[in-house]
MISEGU-359973 format. One line per 4 residues: number of its first residue (from 1); their letters; for each residue z, y, x negated of C-alpha. Coordinates in nm, 3 decimals. Example, Ala and Ser with C-alpha at 12.3 -4.5 7.8 and 13.67 -1.06 7.14 Angstrom:
// residues 2
1) AS) 0.780/-0.450/-1.230  0.714/-0.106/-1.367
//
This chain:
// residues 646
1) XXXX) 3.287/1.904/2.889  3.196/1.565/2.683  2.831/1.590/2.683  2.736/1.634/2.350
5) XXXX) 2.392/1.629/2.175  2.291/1.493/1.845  2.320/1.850/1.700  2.681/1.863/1.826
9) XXXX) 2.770/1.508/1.730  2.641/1.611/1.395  2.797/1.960/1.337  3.153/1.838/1.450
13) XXXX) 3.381/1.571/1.313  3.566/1.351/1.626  3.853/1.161/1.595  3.741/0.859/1.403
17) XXXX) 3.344/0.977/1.416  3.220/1.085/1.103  2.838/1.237/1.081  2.599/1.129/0.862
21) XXXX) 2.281/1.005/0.748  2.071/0.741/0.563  1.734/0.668/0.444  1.639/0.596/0.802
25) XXXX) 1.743/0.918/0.929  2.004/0.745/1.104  2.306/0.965/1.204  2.653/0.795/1.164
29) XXXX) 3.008/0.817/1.354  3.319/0.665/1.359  3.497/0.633/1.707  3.763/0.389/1.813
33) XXXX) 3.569/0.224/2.116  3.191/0.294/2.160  3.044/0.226/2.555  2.724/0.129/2.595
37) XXXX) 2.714/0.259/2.954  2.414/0.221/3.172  2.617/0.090/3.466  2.916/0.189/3.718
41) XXXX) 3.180/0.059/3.519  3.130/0.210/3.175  3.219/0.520/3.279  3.520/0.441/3.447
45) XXXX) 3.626/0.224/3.204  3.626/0.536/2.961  3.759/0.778/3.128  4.101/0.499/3.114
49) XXXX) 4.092/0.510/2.774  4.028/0.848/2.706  4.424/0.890/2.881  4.496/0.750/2.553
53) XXXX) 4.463/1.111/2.373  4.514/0.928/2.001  4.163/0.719/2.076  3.852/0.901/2.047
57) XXXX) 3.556/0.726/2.278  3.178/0.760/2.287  2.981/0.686/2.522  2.609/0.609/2.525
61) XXXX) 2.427/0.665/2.833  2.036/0.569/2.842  1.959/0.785/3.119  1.946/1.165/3.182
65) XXXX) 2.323/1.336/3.322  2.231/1.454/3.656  2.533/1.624/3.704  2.365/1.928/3.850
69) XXXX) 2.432/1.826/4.150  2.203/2.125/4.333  1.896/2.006/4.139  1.941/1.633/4.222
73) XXXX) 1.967/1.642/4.605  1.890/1.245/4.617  2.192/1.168/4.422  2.464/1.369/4.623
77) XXXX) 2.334/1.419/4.977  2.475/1.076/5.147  2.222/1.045/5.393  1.958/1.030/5.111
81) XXXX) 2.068/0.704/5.010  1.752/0.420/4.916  1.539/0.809/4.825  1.562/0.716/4.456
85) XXXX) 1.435/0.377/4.428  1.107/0.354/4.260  1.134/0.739/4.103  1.131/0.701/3.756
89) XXXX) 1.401/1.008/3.708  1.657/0.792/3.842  1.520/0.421/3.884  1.430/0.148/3.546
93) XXXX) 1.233/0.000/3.800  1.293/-0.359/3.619  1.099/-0.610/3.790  1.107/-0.980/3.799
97) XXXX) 0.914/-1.251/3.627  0.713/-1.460/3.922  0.886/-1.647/4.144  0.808/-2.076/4.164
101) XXXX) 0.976/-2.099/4.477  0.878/-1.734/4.665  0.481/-1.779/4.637  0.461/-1.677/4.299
105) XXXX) 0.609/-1.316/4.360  0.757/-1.014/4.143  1.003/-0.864/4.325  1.143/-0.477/4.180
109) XXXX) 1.511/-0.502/4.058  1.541/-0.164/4.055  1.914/0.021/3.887  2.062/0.337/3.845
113) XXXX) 1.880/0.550/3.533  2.194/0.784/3.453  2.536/0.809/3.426  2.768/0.659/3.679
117) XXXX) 2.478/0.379/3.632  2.342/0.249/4.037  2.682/0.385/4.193  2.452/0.736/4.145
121) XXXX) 2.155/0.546/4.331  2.318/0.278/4.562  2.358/0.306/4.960  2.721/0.451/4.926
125) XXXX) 2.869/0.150/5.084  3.236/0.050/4.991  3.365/-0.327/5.048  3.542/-0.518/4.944
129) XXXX) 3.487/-0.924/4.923  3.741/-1.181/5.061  4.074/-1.269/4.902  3.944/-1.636/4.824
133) XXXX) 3.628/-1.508/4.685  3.829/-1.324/4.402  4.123/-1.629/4.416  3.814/-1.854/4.309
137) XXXX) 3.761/-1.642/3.955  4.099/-1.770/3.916  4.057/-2.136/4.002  3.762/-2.175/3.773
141) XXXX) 3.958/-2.092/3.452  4.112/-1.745/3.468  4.423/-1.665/3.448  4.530/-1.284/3.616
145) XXXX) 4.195/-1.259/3.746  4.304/-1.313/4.149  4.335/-1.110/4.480  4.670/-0.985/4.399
149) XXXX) 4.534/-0.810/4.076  4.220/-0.701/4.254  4.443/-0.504/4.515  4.622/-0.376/4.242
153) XXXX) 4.357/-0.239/4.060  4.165/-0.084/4.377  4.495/0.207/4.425  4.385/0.282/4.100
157) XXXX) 4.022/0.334/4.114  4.008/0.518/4.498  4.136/0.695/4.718  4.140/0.632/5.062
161) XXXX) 4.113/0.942/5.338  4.141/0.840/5.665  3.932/1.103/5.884  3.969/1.254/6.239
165) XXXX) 3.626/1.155/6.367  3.397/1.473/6.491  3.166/1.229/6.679  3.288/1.215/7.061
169) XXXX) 3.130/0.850/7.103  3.432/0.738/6.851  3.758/0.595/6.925  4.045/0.662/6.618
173) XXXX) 4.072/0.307/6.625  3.775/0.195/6.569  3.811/0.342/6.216  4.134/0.211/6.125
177) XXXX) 4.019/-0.017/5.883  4.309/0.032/5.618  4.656/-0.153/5.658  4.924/0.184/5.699
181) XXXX) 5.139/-0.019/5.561  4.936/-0.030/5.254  4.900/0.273/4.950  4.566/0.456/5.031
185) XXXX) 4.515/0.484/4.642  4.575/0.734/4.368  4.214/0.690/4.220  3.965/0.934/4.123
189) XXXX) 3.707/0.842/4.337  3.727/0.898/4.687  3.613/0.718/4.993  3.594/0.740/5.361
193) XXXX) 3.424/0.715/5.643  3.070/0.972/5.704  3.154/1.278/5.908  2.885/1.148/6.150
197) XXXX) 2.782/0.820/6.288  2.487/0.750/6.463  2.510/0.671/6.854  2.318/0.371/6.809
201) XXXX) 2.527/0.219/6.540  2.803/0.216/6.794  2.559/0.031/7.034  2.501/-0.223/6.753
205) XXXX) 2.880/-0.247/6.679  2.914/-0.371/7.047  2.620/-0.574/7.026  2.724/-0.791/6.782
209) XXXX) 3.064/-0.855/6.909  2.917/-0.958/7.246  2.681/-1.204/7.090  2.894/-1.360/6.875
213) XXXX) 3.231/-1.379/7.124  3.119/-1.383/7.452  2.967/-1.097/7.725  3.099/-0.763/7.666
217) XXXX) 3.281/-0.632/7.922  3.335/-0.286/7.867  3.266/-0.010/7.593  3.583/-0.093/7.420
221) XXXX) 3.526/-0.357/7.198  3.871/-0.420/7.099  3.926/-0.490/7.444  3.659/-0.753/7.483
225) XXXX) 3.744/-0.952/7.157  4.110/-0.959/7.264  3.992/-1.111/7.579  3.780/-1.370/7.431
229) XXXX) 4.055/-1.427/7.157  3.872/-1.309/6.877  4.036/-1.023/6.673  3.779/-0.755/6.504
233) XXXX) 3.845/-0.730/6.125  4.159/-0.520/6.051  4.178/-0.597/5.745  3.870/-0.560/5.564
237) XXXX) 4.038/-0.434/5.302  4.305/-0.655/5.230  4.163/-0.963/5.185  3.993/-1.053/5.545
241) XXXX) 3.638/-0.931/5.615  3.521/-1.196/5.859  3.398/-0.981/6.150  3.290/-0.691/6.251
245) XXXX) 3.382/-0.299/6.141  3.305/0.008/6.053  3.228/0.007/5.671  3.401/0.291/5.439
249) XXXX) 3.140/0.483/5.209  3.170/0.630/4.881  3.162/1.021/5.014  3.337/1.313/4.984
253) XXXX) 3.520/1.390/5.333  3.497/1.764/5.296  3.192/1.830/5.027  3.039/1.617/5.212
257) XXXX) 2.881/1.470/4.915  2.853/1.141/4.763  3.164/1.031/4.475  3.041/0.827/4.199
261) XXXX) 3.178/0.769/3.865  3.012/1.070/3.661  3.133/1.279/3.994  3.479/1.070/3.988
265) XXXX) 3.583/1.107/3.595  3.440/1.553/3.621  3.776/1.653/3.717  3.973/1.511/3.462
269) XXXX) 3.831/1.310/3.186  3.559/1.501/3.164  3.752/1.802/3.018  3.923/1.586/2.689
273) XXXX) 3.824/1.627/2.400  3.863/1.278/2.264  3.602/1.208/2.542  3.198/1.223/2.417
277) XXXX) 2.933/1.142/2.643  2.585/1.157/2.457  2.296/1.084/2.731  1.926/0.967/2.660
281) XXXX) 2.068/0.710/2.397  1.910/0.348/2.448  2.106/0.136/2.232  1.882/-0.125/2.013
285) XXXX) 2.146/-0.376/1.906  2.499/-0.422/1.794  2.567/-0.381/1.418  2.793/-0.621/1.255
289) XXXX) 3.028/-0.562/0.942  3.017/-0.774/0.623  3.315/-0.991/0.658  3.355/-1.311/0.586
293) XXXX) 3.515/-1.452/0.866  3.364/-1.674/1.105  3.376/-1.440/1.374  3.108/-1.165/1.461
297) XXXX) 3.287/-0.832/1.381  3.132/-0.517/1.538  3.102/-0.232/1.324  2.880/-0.005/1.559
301) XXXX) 2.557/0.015/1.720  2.220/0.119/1.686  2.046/0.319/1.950  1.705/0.531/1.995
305) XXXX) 1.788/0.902/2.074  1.485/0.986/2.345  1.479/1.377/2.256  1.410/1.311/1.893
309) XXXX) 1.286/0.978/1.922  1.505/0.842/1.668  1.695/0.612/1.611  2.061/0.637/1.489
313) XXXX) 2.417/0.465/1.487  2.723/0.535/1.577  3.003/0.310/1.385  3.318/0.193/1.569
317) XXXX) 3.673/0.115/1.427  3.828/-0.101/1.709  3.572/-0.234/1.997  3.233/-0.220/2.115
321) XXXX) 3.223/-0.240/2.466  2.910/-0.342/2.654  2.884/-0.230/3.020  2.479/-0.259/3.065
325) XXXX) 2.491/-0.422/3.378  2.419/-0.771/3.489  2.044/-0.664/3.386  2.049/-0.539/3.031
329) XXXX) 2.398/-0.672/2.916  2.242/-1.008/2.777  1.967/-0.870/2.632  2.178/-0.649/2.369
333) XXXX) 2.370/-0.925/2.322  2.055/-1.160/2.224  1.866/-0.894/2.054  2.222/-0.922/1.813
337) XXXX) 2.214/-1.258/1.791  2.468/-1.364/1.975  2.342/-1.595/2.242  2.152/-1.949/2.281
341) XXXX) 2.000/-2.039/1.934  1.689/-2.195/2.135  1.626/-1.874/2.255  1.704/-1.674/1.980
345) XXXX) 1.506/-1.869/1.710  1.204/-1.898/1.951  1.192/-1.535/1.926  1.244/-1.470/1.523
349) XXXX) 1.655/-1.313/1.577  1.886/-1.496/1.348  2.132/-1.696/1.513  2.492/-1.480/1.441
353) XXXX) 2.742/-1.641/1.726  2.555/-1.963/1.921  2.669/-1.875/2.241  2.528/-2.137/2.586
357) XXXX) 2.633/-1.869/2.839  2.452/-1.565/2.748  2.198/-1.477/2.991  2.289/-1.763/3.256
361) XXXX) 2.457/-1.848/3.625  2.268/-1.535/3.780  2.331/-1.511/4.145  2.206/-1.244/4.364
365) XXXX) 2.207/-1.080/4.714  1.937/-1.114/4.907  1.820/-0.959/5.221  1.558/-0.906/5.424
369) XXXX) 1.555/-0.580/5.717  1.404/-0.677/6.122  1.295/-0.341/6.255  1.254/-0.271/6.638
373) XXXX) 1.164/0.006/6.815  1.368/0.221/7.075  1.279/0.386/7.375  1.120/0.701/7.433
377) XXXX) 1.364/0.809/7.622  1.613/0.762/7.331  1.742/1.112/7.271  1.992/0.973/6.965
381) XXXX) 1.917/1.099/6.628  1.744/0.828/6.366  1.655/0.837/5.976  1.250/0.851/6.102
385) XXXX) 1.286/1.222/6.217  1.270/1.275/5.836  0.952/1.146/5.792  0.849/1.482/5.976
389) XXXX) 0.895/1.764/5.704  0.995/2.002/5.962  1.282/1.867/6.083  1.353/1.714/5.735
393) XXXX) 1.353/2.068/5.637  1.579/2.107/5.945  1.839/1.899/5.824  1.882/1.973/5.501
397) XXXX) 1.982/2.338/5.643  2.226/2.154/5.867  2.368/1.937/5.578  2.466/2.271/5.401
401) XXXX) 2.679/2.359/5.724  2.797/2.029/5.711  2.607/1.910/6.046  2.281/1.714/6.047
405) XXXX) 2.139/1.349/5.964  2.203/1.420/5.588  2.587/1.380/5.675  2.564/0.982/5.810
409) XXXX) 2.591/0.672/5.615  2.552/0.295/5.682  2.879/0.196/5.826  2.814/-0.116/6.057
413) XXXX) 2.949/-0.395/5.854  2.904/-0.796/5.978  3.047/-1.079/5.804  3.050/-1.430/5.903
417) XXXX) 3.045/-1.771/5.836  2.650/-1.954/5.867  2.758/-2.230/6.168  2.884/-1.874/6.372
421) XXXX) 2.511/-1.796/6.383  2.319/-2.133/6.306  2.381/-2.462/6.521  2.205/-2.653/6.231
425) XXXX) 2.492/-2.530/5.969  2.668/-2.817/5.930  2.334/-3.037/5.868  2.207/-2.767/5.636
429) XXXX) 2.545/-2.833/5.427  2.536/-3.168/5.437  2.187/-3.213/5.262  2.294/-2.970/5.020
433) XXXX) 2.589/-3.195/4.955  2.391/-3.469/4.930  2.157/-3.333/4.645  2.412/-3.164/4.466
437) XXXX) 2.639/-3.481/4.394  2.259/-3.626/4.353  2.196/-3.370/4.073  2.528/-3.396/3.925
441) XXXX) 2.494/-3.774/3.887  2.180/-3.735/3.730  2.302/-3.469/3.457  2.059/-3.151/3.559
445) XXXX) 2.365/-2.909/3.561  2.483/-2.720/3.261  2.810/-2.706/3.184  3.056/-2.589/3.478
449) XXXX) 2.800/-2.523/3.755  2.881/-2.851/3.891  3.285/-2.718/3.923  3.108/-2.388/4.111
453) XXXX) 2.905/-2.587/4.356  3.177/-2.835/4.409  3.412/-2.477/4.465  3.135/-2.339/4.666
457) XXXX) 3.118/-2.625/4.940  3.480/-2.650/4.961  3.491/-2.323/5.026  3.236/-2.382/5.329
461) XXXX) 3.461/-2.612/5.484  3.721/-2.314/5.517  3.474/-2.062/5.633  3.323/-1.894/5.358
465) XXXX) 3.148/-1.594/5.480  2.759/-1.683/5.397  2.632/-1.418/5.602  2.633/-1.034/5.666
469) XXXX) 2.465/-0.810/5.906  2.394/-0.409/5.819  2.233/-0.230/6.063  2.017/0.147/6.008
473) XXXX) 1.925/0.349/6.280  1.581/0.399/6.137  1.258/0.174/5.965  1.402/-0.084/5.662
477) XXXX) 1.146/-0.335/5.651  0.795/-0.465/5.577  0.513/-0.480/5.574  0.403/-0.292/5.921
481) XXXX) 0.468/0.051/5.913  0.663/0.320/6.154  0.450/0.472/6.377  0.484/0.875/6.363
485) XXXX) 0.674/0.994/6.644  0.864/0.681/6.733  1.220/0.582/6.652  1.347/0.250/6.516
489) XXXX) 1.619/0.062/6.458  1.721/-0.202/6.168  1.937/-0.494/6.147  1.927/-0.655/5.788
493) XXXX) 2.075/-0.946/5.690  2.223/-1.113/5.370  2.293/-1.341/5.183  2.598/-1.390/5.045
497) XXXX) 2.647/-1.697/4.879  2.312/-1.846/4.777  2.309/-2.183/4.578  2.007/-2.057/4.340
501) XXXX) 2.120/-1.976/3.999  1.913/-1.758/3.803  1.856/-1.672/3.424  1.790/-1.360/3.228
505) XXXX) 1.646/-1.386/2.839  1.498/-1.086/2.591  1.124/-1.158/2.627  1.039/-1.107/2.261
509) XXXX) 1.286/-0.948/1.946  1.155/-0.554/2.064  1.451/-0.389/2.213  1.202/-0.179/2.404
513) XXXX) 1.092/-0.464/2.631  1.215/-0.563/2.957  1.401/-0.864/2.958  1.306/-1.181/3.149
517) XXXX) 1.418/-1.179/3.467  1.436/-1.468/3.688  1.645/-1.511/3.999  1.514/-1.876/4.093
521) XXXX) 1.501/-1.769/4.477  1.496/-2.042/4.706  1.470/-2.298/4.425  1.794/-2.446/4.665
525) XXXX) 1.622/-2.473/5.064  1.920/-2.419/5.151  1.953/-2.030/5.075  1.586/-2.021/5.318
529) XXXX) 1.756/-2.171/5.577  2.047/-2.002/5.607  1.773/-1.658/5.562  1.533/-1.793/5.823
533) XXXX) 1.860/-1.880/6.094  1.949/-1.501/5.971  1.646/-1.351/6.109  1.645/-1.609/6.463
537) XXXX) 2.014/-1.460/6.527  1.929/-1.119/6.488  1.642/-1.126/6.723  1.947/-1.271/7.037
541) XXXX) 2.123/-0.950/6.903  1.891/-0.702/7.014  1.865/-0.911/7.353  2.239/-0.825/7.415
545) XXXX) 2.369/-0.500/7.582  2.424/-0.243/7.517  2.233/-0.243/7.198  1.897/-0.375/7.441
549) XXXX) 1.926/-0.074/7.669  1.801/0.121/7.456  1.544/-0.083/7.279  1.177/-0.104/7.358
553) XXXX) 0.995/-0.408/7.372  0.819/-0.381/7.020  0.924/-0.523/6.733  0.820/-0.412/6.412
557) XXXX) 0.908/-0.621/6.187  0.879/-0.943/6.197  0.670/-0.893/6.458  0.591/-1.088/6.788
561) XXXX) 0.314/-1.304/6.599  0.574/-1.462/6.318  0.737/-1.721/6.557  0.802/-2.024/6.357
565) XXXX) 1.041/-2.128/6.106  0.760/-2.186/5.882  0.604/-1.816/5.961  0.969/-1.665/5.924
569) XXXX) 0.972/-1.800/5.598  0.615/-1.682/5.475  0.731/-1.354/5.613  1.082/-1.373/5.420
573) XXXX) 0.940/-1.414/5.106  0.676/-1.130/5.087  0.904/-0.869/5.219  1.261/-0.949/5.079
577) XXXX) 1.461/-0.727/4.845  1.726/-0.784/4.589  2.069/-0.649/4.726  2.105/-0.485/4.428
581) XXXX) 2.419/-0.701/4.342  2.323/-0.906/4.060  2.653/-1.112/3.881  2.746/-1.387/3.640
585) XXXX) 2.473/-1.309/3.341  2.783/-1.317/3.078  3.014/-1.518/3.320  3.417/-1.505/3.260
589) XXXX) 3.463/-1.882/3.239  3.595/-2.137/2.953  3.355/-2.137/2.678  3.295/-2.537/2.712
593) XXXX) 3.170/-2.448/3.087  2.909/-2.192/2.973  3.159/-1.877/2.945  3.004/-1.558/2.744
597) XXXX) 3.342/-1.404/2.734  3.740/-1.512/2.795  3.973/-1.409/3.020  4.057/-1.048/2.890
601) XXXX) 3.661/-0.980/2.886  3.580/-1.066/2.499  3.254/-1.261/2.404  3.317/-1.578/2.243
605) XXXX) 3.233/-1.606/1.882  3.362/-1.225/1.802  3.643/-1.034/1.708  3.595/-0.696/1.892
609) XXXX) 3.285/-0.694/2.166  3.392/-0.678/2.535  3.218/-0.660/2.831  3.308/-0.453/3.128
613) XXXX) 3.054/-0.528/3.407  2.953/-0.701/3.662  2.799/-0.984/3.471  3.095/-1.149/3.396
617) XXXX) 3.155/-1.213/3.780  3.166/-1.626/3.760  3.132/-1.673/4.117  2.924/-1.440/4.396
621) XXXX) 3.172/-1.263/4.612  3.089/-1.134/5.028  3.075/-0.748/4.969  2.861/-0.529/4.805
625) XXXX) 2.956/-0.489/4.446  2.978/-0.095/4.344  3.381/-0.117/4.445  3.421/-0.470/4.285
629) XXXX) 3.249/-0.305/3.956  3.492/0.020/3.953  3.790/-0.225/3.997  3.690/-0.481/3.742
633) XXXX) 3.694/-0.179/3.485  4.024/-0.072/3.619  4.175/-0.428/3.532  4.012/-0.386/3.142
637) XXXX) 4.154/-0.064/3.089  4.529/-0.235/3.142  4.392/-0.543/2.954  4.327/-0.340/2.650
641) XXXX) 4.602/-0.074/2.669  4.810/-0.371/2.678  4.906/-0.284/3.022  4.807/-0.585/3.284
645) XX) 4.719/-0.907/3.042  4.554/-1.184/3.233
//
């Protein structure tokens, strides 16, 4: 087992980790690569190396293990998923700073507090984004970083079990999302599709097909998009999400339980010794040696132990590898000195690599959930029934048979272009054409986000998939609350590829404080628009059978009194959440178009300091990130074995 604790780290010598102290009661170690690892990929990423048995590697987790699985229900029970959020076991609860163009709001970013990072905390979804989406990294400046790679890379990090479906309602084919053709992985972390699926989610499946194609003719869906010559997605993971299907999750197919990557590196790396895993150590800043090169050199880092509240360092003899997240990435980097000297100086830290792209080109998810009520005579099973601590009690009884609520998982996936759902599309595109060759003219774009935009409405033209639908049999949404006793039902849509670019900055040169945070929402109209036409679309949804047969008349959220485009909006921005998908803090692009690191992940300016996260996503992809975060470390670990070089 590689958790170790400072009295271990001290009492044994690793390979290249020796123990020691100064006059700060700092403790010191040598190790080949340290991880600063608050997020999915760290941990992945490690467990790679560690094959290597000649490199010892450390890694420093801020949050607590969890790996007791019975104790920490909320992590491994999939139908638990969104229980964490706001508990301060499991959640940093970052929030960010008020928003100019969302009514002055703070909306909670909130991320995983433990190892495996927010694939320990996220819904347990598993997508993966559109072959041009990754093609684009490529295009804007980096070489080996394309689809082909990306499929690659995914045999390595999963693997695929395709299930004999228990629920009755279920055709096989419905859930034959993966090419047979295709290798169903050889990865440590497993995925599949929930034992159970809700009866309504099937409903919804329909639903949406019959909006978007035409009426729907009979249960079979296939059928009916044949028909209409519209083929559902069958190939969702290969390269072609646009429409509809039933979404893989992150979940164990016979423990029933969620895989993450603590749960996904147990088995194996787990049990090597060149492996250490120290948890409850908040790293401070990077340490640099003494040479006298140009470039920044990492000797180590400093981090506070929580337990002893101390602080201590652990030295390094080959790389430092940051995989913080989108969130907290940046701010090491700053609190270093390595980032924009107008930032740096303003907050005392000396300058050590002037660096543009640090903390820029953030782009988020957004969505927003529209709740509506079902029928009393409903007799389907929803998420509410949980609310009543009997039958909560109920089902967590039934999970341990394997039976029961607790055994579901958000499967209904949607992806399609913005003119499939909005008749305005093409006029909404068109202004924003319009002011971005406006803004470019005029100089108010740093370097390279005038390439991204220009990428960004090209891609338009060829159908870029701007929009996805999720649906939840149960309440998702704000502000009105479930009424006891009823049962609801949740569409939620998203944004894929908003136009709003974001920053995030240390707020002063005290490790200890949050970071600036500041998505921009809306500061492009067009990323409202395409939210308000979201929220118009899903309303015809629930009008279309079969999904309205079993609807009431209530709606919940909005709710019947927000009718205008102008009360959609004021109702957008006071109840919209983060997706949780935050990218492109320490973009991989060409330094001299605001790149933080190159093509085989290392920050400009130094000699040894990668980063292995999602920040260095240049360009927002269609999916939901956790799989595009395990695969991005999969592509590192062959960069720096030598294995796969861009």
């Amino acid at each position: 087992m590689p958790l170790v604790s400072i009295e271990q780290v001290a009492g044994h010598i690793f390979d290249y980790i020796v123990i020691g102290k100064s006059n700060f009661s700092y403790l010191h170690g040598y190790s080949h690569h340290i991880h600063l690892c608050f997020q999915t990929a760290g941990l992945t990423l490690a467990s790679r190396l560690s094959e290597n048995a000649d490199w010892s590697v450390l890694v420093l987790e801020a949050g607590n293990a969890h790996l007791d699985s019975e104790n920490h229900p909320l992590i491994t029970r999939p139908g638990q998923f969104g229980m964490q959020i706001g508990n301060p076991e499991y959640d940093w609860g970052f929030k960010t700073v008020p928003q100019k163009f969302s009514d002055n709001i703070e909306y909670l970013w909130s991320r995983g507090k433990g190892l495996g990072g927010t694939s320990a905390m996220n819904f347990s979804v598993w997508t993966f984004p559109p072959k041009e989406d990754i093609d684009n990294w490529e295009k804007l400046g980096n070489p080996g970083w394309n689809w082909a790679n990306f499929e690659k890379h995914a045999t390595r990090a999963i693997t695929y079990i395709p299930l004999e479906h228990t629920n009755p309602s279920l055709s096989v084919e419905a859930f034959n999302v993966w090419d047979g053709n295709k290798p169903h992985g050889e990865g440590p972390l497993q995925v599949a599709h929930p034992r159970c699926v809700l009866d309504v989610d099937i409903k919804m499946h329909q639903a949406s097909f019959s909006r978007l194609h035409g009426e729907f003719g009979s249960w079979n869906f296939f059928q009916t998009l044949l028909s209409m010559g519209f083929v559902q997605s069958r190939a969702p993971y290969h390269g072609d999400s646009h429409g509809c299907y039933f979404a893989l999750n992150n979940v164990h197919p016979t423990l029933h339980s969620r895989t993450y990557a603590a749960t996904a590196s147990q088995d194996n790396a787990f049990q090597r010794q060149n492996l250490s895993v120290l948890v409850g150590a908040e790293v401070t800043v990077i340490l640099s040696s003494d040479s006298k090169d140009d470039e920044f050199e990492a000797s180590g880092v400093e981090f506070l132990h929580k337990a002893t509240n101390r602080k201590y360092c652990a030295l390094s003899r080959k790389e430092v590898i940051l995989s913080a997240g989108s969130l907290k990435s940046p701010q090491i980097l700053e609190l270093s000195g390595i980032g924009k000297p107008e930032i740096l100086s303003k907050l005392g830290i000396n300058v050590k690599v002037p660096l543009e792209g640090v903390g820029e080109n953030l782009q988020e998810h957004l969505f927003i959930g529209c709740t509506f009520e079902l029928k009393e005579d409903y007799s389907g099973e929803t998420y509410d029934l949980l609310r009543d601590s009997v039958q909560q009690s109920e089902h967590v009884d039934l999970y341990s048979k394997g039976q029961g609520i607790y055994m579901t998982g958000i499967v209904n996936m949607a992806n399609f272009p913005l003119k499939e759902i909005a008749s305005d599309a093409e006029a909404l595109y068109d202004t924003q054409k319009l002011r971005i060759h406006q803004d470019i003219k005029e100089g108010r774009y740093p370097p390279g986000l005038a390439e991204q935009y220009e990428l960004q409405l090209q891609y338009h033209q060829r159908n870029a998939l701007d929009c996805e639908f999720v649906s939840l049999s149960g309440s998702l949404s704000g502000p009105n609350l479930p009424r006891p006793g009823k049962k609801y039902y949740t569409i939620i849509g998203f944004l894929n590829h908003t136009f709003s670019r974001g920053t995030i900055h240390s707020s002063s040169s005290n490790p200890y404080d949050p970071p600036l945070m500041d998505p921009h929402y809306f500061e492009h109209d067009i990323d409202l628009q395409a939210f308000i036409n979201e929220v118009k679309y899903i309303r015809k949804i629930v009008k279309t059978a079969p999904l309205k047969d079993v609807l009431s008349d209530v709606e919940l959220n909005p709710g019947a009194d927000i009718q205008t485009d102008e009360q959609i909006a004021s109702w957008l921005k006071q109840n919209l959440s983060t997706g949780w998908h935050t990218v492109g803090t320490l973009s991989m692009l060409p330094k001299d178009r605001n790149g933080a690191v190159d093509p085989k992940l290392k920050v400009y300016g130094t000699k040894n300091i990668r980063v292995v996260d999602l920040s260095v996503v240049p360009l927002q992809i269609a999916a939901h990130t956790q799989a595009t975060a395990y695969i991005i470390a999969e592509q590192a670990a062959g960069i720096i074995k030598g294995a796969s070089l861009p």
